[in-house]
C-alpha positions as CSV (number, residue, x, y, z in Angstrom):
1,X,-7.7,-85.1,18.9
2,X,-8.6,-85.4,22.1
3,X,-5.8,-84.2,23.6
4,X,-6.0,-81.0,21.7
5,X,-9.6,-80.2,22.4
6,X,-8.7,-80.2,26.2
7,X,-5.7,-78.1,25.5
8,X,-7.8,-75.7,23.9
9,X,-10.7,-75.5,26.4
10,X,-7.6,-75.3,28.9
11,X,-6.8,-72.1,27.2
12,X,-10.5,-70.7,27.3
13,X,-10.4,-71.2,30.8
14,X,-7.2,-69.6,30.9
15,X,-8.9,-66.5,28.7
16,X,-11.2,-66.0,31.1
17,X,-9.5,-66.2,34.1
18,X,-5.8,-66.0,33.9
19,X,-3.3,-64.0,31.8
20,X,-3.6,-64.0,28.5
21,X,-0.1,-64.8,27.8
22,X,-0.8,-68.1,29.3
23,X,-3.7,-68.5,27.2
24,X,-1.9,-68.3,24.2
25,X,0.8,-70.1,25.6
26,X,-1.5,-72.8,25.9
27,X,-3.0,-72.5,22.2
28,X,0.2,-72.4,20.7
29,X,1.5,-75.6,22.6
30,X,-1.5,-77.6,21.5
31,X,-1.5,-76.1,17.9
32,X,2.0,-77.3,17.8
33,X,1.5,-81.0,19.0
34,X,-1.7,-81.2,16.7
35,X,-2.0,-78.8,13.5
36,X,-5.3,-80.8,12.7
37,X,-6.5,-79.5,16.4
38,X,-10.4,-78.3,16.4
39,X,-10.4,-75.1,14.7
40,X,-14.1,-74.2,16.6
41,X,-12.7,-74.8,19.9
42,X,-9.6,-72.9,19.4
43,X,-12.2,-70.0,17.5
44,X,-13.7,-70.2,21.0
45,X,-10.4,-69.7,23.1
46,X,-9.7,-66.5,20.7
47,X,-12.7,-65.0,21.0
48,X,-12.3,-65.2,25.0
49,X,-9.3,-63.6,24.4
50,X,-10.4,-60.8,22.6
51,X,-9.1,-61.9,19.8
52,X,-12.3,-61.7,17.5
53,X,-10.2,-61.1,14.1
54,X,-8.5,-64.7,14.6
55,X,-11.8,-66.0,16.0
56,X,-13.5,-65.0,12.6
57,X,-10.8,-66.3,10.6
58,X,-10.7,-69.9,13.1
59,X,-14.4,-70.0,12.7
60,X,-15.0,-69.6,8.8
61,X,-12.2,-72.0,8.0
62,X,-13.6,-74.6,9.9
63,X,-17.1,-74.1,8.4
64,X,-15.5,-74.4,4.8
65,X,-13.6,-77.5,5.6
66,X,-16.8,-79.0,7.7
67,X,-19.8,-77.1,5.9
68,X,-22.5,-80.3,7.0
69,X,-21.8,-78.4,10.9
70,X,-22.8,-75.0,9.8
71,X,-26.2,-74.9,11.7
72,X,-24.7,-76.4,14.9
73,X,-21.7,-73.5,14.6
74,X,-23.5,-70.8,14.0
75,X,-26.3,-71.3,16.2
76,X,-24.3,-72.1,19.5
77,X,-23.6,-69.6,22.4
78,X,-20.1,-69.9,21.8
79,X,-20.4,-68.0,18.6
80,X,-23.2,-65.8,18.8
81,X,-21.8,-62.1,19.4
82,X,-19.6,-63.2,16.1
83,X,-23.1,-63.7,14.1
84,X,-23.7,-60.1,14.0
85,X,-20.3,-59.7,12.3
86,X,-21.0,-58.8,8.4
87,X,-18.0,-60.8,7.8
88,X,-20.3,-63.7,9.0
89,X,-22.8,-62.6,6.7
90,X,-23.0,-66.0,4.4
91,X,-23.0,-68.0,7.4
92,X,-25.8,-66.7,9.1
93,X,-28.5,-69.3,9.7
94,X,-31.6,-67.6,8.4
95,X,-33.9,-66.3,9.8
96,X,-37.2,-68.0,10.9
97,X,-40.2,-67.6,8.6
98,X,-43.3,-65.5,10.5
99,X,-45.9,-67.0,11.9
């Protein structure tokens, strides 16, 4: 596992400042040496990419398979231009009450 959260935050520092082809290159390689890799990493690496359908789709798998990480997912920094999507409607943390 750990081996294939590396090659996935490999490949977001590959999104952001190399070619995408060897981004994906990257993802690809380490989805094939570990299907179980970290779906919210690789969600990550997507969305660097520009990729924010797959991102979406990365994201809300791994929040059904892992529901008890829902606040920590959908309240990091990683994810939060994806928060506004309505397709991330039912995974919105809500909001805080008034004070």
């Amino acid at each position: 596992a750990h081996a294939a959260i590396s090659g996935l935050l490999a490949a977001g520092v590959a999104a952001r400042g190399g070619p995408a082809d060897s981004a994906r290159a990257i993802i690809h390689a380490t989805r094939a040496a570990d299907a179980g890799a970290s779906g919210d990493v690789e969600a990550y690496a997507r969305l660097l990419l520009g990729d924010r359908d797959a991102a979406i789709r990365l994201l809300t798998a791994e929040l059904r398979r892992f529901p008890a990480q829902r606040g920590l997912l959908t309240r990091s920094p990683w994810f939060r231009d994806l928060m506004t999507d309505p397709r991330m409607a039912s995974y919105r943390p809500p909001a805080p009450a008034p004070r």
